[in-house]
LUMDO-893893 format. One record per atom (N, C-alpha, C, CB): atom name; residue in three letters; chain; residue number from 1; x, y, z. Coordinates in Angstrom, 3 decimals, decimal comma, always signed. Glycine has a CB too. Example, Ala and Ser with C-alpha at 12.3 -4.5 7.8 and 13.67 -1.06 7.14 Angstrom:
! LUMDO-893893
(N ALA A 1 (+13,190 -5,690 +7,800)) (CA ALA A 1 (+12,300 -4,500 +7,800)) (C ALA A 1 (+13,200 -3,300 +7,800)) (CB ALA A 1 (+11,308 -4,473 +9,046)) (N SER A 2 (+12,850 -2,250 +7,080)) (CA SER A 2 (+13,670 -1,060 +7,140)) (C SER A 2 (+12,900 +0,030 +7,870)) (CB SER A 2 (+14,084 -0,598 +5,725)) 
! end
This chain:
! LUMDO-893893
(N UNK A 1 (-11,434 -12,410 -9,994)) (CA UNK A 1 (-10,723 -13,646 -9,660)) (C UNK A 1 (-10,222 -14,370 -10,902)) (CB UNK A 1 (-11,626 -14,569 -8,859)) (N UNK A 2 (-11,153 -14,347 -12,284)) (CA UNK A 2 (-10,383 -15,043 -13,157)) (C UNK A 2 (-8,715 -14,517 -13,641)) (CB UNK A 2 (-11,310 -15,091 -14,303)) (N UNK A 3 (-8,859 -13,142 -13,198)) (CA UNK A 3 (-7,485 -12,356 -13,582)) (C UNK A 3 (-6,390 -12,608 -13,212)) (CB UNK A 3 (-7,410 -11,231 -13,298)) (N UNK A 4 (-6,971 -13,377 -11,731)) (CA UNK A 4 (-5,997 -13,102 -11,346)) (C UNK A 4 (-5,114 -14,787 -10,297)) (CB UNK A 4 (-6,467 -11,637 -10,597)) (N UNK A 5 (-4,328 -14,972 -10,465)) (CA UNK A 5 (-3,044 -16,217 -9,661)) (C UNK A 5 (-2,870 -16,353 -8,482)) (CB UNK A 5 (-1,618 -16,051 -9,867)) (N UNK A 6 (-2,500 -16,828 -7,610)) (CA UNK A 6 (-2,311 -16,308 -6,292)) (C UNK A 6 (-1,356 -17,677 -5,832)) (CB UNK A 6 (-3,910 -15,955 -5,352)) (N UNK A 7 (-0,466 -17,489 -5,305)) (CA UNK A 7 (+0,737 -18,922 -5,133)) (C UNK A 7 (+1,757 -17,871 -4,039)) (CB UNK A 7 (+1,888 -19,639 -7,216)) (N UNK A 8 (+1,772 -19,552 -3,704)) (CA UNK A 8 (+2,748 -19,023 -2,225)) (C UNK A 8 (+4,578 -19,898 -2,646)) (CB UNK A 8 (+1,688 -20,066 -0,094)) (N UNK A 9 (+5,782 -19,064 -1,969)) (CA UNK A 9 (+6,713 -19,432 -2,076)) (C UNK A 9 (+7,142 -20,797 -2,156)) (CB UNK A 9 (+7,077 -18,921 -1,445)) (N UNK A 10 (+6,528 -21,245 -1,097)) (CA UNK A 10 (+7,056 -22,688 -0,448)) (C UNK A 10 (+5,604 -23,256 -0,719)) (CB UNK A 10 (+7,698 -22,735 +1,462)) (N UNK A 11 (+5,356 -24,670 -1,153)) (CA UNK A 11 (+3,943 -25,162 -1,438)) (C UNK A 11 (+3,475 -25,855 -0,008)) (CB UNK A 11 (+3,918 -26,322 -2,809)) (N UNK A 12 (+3,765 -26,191 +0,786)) (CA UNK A 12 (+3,381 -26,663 +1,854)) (C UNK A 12 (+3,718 -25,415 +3,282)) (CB UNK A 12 (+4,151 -28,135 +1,876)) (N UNK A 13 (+2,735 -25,898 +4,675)) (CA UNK A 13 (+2,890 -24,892 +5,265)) (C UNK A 13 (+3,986 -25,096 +5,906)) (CB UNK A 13 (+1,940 -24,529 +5,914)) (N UNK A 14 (+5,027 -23,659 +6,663)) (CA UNK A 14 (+5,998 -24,514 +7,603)) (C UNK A 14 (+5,158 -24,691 +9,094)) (CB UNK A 14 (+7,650 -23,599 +7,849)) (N UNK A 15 (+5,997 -25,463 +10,239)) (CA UNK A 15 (+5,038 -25,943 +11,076)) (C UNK A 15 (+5,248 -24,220 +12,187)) (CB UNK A 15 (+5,532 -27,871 +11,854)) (N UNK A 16 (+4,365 -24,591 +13,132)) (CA UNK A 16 (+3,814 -23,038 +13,180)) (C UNK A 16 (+3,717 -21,750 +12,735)) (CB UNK A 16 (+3,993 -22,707 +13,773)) (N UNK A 17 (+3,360 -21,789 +11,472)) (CA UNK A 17 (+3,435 -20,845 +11,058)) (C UNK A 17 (+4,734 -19,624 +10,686)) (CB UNK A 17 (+2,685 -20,671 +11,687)) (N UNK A 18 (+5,619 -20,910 +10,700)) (CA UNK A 18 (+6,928 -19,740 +10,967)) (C UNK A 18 (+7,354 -18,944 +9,509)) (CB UNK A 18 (+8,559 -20,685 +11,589)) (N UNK A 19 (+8,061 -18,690 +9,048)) (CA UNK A 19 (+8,648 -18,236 +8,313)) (C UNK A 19 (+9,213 -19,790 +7,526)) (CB UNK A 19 (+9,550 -17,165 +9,002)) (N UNK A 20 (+10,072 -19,492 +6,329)) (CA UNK A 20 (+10,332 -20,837 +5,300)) (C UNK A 20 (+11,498 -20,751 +6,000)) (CB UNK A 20 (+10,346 -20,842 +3,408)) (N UNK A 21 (+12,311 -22,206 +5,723)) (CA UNK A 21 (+13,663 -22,123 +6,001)) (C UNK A 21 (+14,539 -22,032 +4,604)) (CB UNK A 21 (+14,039 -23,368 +6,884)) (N UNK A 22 (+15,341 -21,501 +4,181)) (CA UNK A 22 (+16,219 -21,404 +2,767)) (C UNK A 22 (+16,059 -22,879 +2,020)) (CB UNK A 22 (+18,061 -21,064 +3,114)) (N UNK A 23 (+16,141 -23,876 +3,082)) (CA UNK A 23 (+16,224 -25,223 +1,866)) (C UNK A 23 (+14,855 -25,498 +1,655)) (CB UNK A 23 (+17,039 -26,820 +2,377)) (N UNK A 24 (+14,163 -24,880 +1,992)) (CA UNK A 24 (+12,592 -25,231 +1,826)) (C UNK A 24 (+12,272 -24,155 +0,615)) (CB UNK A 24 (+11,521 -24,936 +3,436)) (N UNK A 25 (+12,576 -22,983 +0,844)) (CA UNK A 25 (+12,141 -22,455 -0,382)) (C UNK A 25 (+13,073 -22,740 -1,472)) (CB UNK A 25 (+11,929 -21,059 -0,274)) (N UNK A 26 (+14,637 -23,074 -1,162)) (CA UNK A 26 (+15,126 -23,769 -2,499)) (C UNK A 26 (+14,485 -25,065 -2,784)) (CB UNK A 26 (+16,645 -24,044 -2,476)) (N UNK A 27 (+13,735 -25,817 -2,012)) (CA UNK A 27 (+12,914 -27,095 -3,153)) (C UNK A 27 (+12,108 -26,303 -3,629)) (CB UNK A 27 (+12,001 -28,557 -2,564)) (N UNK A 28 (+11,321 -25,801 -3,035)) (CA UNK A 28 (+10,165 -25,522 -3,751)) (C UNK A 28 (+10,013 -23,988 -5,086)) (CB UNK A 28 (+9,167 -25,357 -2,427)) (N UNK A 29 (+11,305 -23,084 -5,290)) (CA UNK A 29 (+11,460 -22,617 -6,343)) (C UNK A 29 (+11,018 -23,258 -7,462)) (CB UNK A 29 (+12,485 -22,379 -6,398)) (N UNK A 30 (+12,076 -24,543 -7,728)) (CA UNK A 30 (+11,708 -24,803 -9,033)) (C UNK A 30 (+10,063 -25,238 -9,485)) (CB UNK A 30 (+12,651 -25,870 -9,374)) (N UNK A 31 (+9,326 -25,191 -8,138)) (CA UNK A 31 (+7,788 -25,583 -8,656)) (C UNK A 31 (+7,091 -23,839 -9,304)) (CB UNK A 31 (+6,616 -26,378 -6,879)) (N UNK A 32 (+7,525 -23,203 -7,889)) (CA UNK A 32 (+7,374 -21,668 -8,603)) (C UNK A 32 (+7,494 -21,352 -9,777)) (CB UNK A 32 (+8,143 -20,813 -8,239)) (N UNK A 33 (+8,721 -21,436 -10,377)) (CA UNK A 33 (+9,430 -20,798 -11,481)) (C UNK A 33 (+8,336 -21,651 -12,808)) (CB UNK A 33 (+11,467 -21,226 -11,446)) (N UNK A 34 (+8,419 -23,168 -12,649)) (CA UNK A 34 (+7,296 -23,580 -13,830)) (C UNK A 34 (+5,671 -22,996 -13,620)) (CB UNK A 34 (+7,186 -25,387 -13,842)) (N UNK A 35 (+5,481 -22,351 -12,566)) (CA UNK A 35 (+4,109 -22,099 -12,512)) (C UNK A 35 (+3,845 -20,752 -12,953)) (CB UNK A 35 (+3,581 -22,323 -11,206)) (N UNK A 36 (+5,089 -19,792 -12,771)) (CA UNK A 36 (+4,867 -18,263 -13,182)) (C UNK A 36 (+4,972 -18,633 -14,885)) (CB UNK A 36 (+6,289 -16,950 -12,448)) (N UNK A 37 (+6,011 -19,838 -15,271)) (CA UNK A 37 (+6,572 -19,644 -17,193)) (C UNK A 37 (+4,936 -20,180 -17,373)) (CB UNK A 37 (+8,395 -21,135 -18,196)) (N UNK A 38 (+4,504 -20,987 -16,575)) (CA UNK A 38 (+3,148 -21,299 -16,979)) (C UNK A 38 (+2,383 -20,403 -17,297)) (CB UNK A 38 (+2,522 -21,888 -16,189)) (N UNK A 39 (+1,585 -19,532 -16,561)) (CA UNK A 39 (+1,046 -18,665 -16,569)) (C UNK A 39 (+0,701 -17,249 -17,483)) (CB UNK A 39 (+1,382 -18,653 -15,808)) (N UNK A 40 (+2,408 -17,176 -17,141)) (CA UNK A 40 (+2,655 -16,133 -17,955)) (C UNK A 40 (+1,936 -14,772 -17,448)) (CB UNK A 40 (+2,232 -16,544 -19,324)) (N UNK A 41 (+2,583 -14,304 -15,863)) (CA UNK A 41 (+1,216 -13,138 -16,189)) (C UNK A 41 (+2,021 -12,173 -16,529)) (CB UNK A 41 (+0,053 -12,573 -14,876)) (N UNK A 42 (+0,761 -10,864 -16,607)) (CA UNK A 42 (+1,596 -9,587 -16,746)) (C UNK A 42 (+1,936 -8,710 -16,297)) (CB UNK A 42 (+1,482 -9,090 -17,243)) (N UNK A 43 (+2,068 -9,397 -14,724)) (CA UNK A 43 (+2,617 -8,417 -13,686)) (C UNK A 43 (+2,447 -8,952 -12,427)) (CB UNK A 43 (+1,978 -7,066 -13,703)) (N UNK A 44 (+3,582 -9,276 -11,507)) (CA UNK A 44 (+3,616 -9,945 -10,464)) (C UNK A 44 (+3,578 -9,072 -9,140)) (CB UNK A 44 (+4,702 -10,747 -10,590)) (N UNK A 45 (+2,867 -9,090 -7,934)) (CA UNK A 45 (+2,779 -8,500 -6,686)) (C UNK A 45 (+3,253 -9,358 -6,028)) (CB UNK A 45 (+1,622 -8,080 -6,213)) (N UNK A 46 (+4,610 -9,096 -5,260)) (CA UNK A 46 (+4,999 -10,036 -4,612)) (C UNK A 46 (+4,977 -9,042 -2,925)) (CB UNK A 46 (+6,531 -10,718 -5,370)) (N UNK A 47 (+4,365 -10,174 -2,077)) (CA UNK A 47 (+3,512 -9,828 -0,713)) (C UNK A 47 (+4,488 -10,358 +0,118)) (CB UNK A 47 (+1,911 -10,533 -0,453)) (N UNK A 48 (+5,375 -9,184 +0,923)) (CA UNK A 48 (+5,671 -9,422 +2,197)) (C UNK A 48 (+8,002 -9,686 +1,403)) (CB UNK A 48 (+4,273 -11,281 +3,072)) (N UNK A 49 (+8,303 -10,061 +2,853)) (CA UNK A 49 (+9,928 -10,175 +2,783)) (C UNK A 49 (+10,244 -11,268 +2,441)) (CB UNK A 49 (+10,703 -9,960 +3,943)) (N UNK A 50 (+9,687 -12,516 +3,019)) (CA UNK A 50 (+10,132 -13,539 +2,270)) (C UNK A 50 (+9,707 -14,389 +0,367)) (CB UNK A 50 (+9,851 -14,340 +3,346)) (N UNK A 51 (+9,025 -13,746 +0,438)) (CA UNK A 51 (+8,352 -13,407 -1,356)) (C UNK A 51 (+9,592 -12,881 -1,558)) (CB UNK A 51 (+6,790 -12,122 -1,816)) (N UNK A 52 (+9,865 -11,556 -1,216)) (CA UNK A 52 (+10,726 -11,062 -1,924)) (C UNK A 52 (+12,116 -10,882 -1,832)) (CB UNK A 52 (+10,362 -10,258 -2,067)) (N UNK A 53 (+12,408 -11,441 -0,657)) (CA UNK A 53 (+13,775 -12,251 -0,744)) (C UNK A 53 (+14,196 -13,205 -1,592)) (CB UNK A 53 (+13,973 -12,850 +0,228)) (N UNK A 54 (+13,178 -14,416 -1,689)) (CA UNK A 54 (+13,438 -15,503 -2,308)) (C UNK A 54 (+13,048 -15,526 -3,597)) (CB UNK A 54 (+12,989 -16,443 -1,712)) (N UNK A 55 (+12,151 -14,307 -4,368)) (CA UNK A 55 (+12,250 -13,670 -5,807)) (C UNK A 55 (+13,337 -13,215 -6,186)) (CB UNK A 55 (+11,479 -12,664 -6,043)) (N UNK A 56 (+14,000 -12,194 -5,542)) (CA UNK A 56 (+15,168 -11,902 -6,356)) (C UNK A 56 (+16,451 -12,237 -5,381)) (CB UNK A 56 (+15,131 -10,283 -6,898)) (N UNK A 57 (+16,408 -13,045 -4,587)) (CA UNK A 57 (+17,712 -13,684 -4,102)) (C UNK A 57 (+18,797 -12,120 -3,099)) (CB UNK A 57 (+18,681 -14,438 -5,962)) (N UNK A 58 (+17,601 -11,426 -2,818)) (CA UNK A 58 (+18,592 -10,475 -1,656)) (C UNK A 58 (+18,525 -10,517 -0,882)) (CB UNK A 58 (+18,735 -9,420 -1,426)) (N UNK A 59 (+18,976 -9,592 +0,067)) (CA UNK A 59 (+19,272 -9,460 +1,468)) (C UNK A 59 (+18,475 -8,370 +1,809)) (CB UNK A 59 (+20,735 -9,264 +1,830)) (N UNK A 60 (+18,037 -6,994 +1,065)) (CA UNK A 60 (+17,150 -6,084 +0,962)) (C UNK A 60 (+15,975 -6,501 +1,806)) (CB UNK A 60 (+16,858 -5,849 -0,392)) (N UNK A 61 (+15,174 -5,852 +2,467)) (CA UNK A 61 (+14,233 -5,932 +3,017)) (C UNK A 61 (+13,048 -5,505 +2,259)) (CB UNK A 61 (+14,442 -5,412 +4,029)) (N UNK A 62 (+11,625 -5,463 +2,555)) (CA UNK A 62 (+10,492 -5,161 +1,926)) (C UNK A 62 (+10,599 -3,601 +2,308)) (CB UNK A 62 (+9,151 -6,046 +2,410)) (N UNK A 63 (+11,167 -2,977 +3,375)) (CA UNK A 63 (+10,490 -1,554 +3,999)) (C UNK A 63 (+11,278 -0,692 +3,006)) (CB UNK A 63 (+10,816 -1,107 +5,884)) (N UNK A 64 (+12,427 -0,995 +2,761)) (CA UNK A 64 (+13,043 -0,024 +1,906)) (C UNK A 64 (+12,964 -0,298 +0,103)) (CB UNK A 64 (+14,592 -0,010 +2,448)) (N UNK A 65 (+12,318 -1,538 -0,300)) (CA UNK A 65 (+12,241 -2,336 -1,365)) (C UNK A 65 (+10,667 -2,118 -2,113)) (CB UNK A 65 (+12,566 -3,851 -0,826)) (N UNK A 66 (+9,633 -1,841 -1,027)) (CA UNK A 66 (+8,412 -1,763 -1,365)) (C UNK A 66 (+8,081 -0,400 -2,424)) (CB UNK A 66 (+7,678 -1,766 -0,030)) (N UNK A 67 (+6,809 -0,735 -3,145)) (CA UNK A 67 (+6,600 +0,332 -4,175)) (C UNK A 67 (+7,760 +0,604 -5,464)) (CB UNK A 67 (+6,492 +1,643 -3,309)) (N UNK A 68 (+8,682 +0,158 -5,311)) (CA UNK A 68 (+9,829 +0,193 -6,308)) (C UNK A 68 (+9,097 -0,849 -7,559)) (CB UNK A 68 (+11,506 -0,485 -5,517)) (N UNK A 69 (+9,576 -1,203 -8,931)) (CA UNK A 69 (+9,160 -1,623 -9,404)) (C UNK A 69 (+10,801 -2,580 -9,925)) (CB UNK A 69 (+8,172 -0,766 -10,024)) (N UNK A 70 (+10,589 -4,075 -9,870)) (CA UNK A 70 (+11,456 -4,521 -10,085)) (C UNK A 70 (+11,207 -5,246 -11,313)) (CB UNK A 70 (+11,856 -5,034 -9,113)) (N UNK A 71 (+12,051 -6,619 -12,301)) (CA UNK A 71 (+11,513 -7,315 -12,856)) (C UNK A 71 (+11,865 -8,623 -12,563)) (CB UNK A 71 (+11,558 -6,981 -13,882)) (N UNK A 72 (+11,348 -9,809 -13,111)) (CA UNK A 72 (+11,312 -11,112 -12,743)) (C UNK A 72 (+11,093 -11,873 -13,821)) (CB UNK A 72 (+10,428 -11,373 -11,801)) (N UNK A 73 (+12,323 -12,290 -14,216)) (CA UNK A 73 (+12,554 -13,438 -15,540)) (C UNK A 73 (+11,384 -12,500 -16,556)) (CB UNK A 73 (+11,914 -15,638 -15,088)) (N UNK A 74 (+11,758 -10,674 -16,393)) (CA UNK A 74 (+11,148 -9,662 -17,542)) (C UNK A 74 (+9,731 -9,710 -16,813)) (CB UNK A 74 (+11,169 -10,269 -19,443)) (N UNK A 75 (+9,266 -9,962 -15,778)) (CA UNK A 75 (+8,143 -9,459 -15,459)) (C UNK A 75 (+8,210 -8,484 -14,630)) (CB UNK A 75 (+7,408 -10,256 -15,068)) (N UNK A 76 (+7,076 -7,332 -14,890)) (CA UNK A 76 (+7,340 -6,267 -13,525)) (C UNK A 76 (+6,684 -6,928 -12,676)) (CB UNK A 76 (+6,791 -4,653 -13,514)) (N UNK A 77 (+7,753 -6,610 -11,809)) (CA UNK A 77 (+7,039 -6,961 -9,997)) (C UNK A 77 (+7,004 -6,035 -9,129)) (CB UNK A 77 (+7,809 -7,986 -9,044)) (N UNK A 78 (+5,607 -5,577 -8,611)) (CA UNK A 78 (+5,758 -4,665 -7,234)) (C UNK A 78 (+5,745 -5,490 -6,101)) (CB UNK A 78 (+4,588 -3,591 -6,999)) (N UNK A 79 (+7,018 -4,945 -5,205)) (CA UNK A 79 (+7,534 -5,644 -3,632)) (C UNK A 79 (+6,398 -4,627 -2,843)) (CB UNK A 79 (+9,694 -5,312 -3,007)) (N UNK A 80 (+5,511 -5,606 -2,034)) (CA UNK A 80 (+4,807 -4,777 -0,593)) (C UNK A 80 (+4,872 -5,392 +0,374)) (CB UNK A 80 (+3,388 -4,427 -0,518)) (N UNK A 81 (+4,162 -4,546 +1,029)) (CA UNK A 81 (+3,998 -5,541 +2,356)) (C UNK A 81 (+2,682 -6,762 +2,141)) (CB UNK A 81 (+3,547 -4,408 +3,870)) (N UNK A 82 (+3,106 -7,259 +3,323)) (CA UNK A 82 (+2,405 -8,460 +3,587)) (C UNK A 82 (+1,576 -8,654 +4,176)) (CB UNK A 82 (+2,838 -9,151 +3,920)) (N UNK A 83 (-0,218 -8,977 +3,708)) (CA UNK A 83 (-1,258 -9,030 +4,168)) (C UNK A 83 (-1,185 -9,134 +5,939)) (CB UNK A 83 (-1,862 -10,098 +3,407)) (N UNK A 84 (-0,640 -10,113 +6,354)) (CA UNK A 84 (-0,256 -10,162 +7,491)) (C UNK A 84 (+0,681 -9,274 +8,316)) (CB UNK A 84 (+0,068 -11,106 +7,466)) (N UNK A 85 (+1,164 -8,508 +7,977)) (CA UNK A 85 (+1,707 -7,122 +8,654)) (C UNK A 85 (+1,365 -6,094 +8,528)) (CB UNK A 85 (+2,707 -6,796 +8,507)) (N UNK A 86 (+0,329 -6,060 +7,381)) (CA UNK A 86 (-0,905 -4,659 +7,378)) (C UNK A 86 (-1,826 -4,997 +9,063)) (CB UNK A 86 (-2,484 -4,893 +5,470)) (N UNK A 87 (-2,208 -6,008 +8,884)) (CA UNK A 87 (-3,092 -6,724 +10,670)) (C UNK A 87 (-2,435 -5,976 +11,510)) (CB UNK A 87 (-2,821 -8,652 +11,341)) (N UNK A 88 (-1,246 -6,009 +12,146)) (CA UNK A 88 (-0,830 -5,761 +12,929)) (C UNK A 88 (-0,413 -3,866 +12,430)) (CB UNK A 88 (+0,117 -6,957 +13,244)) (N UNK A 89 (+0,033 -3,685 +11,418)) (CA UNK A 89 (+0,604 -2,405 +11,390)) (C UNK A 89 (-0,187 -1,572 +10,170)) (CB UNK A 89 (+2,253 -2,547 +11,166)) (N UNK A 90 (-1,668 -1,577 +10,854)) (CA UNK A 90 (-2,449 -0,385 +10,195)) (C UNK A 90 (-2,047 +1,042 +9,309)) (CB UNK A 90 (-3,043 +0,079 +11,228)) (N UNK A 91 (-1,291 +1,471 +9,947)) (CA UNK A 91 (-0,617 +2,657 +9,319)) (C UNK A 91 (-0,179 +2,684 +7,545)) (CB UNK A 91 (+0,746 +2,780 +10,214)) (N UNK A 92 (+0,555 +1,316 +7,570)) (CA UNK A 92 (+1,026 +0,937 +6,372)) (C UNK A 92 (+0,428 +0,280 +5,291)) (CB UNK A 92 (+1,837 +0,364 +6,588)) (N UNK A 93 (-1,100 +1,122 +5,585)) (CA UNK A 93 (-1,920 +0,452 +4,647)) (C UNK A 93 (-2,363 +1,148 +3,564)) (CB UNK A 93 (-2,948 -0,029 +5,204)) (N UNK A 94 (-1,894 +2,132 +3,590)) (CA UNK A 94 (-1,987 +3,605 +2,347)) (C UNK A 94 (-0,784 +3,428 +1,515)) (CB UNK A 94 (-1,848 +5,454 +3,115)) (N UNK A 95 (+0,532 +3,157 +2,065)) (CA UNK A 95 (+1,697 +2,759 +0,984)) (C UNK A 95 (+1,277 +1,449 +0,412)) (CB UNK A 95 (+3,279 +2,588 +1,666)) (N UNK A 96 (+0,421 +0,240 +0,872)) (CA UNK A 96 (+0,114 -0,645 +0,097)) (C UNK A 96 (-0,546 -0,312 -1,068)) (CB UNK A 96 (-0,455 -1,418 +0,687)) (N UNK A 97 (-1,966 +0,148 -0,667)) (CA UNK A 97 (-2,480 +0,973 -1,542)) (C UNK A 97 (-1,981 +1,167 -2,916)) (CB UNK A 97 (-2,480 +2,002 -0,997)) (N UNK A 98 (-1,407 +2,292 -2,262)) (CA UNK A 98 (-0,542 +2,940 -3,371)) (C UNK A 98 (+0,403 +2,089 -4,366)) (CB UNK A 98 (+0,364 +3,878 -2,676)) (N UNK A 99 (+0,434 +1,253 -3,891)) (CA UNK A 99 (+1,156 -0,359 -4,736)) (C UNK A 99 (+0,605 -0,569 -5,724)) (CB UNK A 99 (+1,039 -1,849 -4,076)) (N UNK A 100 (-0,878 -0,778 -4,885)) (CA UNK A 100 (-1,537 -1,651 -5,266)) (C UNK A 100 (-2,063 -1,292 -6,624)) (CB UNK A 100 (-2,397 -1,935 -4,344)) (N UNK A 101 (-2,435 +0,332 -6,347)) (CA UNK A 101 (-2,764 +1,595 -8,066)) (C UNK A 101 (-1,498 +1,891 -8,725)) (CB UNK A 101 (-3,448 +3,547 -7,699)) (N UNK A 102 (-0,062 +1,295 -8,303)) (CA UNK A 102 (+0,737 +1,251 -9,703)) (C UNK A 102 (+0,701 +0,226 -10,223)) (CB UNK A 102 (+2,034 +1,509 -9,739)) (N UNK A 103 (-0,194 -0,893 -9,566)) (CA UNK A 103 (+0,208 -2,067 -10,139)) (C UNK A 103 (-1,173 -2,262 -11,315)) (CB UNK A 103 (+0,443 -3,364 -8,839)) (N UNK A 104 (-1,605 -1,861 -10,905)) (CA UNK A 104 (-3,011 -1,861 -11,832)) (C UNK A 104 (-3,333 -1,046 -12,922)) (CB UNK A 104 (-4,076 -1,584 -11,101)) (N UNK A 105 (-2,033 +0,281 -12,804)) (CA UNK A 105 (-1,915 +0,893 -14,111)) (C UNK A 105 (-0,872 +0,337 -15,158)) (CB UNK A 105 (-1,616 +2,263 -13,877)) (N UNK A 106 (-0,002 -0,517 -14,485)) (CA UNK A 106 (+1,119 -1,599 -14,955)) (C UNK A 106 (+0,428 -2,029 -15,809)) (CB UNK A 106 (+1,709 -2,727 -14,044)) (N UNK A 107 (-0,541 -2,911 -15,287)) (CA UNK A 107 (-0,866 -4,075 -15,451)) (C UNK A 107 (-2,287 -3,477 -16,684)) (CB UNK A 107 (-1,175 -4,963 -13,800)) (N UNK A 108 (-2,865 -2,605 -16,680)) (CA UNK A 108 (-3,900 -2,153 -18,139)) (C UNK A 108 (-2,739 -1,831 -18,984)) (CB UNK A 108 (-5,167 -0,574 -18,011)) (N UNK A 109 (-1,654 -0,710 -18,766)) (CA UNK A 109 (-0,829 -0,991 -19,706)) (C UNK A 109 (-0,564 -1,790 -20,588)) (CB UNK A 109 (-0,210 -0,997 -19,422)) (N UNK A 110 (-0,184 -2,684 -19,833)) (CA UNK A 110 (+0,407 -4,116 -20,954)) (C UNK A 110 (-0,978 -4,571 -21,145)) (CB UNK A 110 (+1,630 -5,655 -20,175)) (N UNK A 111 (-1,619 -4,184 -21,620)) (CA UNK A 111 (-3,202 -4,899 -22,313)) (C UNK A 111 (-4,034 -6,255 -21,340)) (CB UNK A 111 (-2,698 -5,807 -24,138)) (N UNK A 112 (-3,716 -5,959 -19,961)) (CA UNK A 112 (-4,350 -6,672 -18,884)) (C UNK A 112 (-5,856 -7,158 -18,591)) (CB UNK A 112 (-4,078 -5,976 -17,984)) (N UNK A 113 (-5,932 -5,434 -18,801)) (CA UNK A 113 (-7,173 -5,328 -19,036)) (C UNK A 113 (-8,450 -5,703 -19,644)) (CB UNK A 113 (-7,100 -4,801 -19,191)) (N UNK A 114 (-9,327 -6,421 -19,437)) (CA UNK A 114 (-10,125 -6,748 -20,552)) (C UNK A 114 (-11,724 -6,126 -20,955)) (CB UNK A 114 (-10,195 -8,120 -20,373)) 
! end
């Protein structure tokens, strides 16, 4: 746990649980963006479609986007799925996985490791 960050798109919840609306995650970017320059880590997992929509500003989906390795203002980022759609869609929990061990060889790489 000390290793590791954990922050959500939008800082407040939307109301039922829905998904963000675009002007909601455009306020709340700029809190993002000072909290990652804060930080500084050395390697970002970004969880699920709207993470990773509103990281790199596409239209791309997570299913065809996941496991790829992207970067973010020079950080690598692995796109996966989303804790909450592993629940429902078991199957897709071995390509997380598999995320999850490039991200962790990423991440000793760049001297993560301690």
């Amino acid at each position: 746990r000390d290793r590791v960050y954990i922050c959500n798109i939008v800082k407040c919840r939307p109301p039922q649980n829905r998904n963000p609306l675009p002007d909601e995650v455009g306020a709340c970017m700029p809190f993002l963006e000072r909290q990652i320059r804060s930080i500084q880590p050395k390697v970002i997992l970004v969880l699920g479609t709207v993470a990773f929509k509103s990281l790199f500003s596409t239209t791309a989906g997570i299913m065809r986007s996941r496991g790829i390795w992207k970067e973010y203002e020079g950080i690598p980022a692995m796109p996966t799925f989303h804790p909450a759609y592993l629940l429902r869609q078991a199957s897709e929990k071995r390509k997380t996985f598999e995320d999850l061990k490039a991200l962790k060889v990423r991440y000793d790489e760049l001297g993560g490791r301690r």
